[in-house]
C-alpha positions as CSV (number, residue, x, y, z in Angstrom):
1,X,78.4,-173.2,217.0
2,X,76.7,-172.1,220.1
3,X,73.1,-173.4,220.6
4,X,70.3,-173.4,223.6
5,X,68.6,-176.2,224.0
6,X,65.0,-177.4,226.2
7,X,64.7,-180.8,227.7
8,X,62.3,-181.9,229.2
9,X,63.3,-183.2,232.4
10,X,63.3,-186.7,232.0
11,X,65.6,-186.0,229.4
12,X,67.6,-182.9,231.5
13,X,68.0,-186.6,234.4
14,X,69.7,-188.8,232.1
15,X,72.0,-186.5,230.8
16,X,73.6,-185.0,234.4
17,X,73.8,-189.1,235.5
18,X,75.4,-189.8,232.6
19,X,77.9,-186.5,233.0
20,X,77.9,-187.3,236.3
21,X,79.1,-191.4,236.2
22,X,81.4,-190.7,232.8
23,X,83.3,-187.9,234.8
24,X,82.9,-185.7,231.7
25,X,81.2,-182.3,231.6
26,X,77.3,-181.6,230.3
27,X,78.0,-180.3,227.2
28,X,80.5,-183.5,226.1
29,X,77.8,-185.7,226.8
30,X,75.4,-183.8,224.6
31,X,77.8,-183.8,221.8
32,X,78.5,-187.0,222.1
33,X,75.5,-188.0,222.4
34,X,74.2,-186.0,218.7
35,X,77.9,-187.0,216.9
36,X,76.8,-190.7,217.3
37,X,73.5,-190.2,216.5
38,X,74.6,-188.2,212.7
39,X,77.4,-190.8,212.3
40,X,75.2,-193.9,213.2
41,X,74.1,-193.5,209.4
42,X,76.0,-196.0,207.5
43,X,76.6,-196.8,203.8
44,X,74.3,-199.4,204.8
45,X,71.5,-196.8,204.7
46,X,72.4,-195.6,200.7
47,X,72.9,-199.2,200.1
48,X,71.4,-200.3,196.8
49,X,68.8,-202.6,196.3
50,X,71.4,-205.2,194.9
51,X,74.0,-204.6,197.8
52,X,70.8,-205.0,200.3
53,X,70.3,-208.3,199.0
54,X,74.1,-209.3,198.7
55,X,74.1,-208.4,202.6
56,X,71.0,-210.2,203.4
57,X,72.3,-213.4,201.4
58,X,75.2,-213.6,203.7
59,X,73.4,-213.0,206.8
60,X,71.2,-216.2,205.6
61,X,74.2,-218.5,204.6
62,X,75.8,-217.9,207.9
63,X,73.1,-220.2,209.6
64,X,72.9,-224.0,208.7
65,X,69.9,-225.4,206.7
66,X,68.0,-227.6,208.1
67,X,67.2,-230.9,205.8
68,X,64.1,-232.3,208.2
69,X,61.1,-230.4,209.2
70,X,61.3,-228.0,212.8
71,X,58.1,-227.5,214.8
72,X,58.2,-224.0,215.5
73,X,54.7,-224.4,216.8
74,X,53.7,-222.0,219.9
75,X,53.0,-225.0,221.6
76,X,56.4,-226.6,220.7
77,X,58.1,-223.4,221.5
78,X,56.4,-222.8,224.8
79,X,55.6,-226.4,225.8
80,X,56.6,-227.1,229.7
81,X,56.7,-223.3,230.8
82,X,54.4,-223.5,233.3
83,X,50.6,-223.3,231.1
């Protein structure tokens, strides 16, 4: 498919630096740029609500509980940086 395509040219910038320091052409960058951007969309983003919370759960069980109380103040968190 052939397409035309207006950046602005902040946009037009980034795009010939990033041709230019890869050593590939324009119009590889572009493509690359929009195949990673339509394959970034994981099974993650059907997941259902069940398979959500399955993730979230082992996300959570990879960090260690804590048995005493933390003070996660602002004060506690910030305290000797120069107030």
């Amino acid at each position: 498919m052939t397409m035309q395509l207006n950046f602005s040219q902040q946009i037009e910038q980034l795009l010939l630096s990033r041709a230019a320091s890869s050593g590939k052409s324009l119009e590889d960058v572009v493509l690359e740029a929009v195949t990673e951007k339509l394959l970034a969309k994981t099974d993650e983003d059907q997941a259902t609500f069940e398979e959500w919370e399955k993730h979230l759960q082992e996300f959570i069980d990879l960090h260690p509980r804590v048995s005493q109380p933390v003070d996660d103040s602002r004060e506690s968190i910030y305290e000797g940086r120069g107030q």
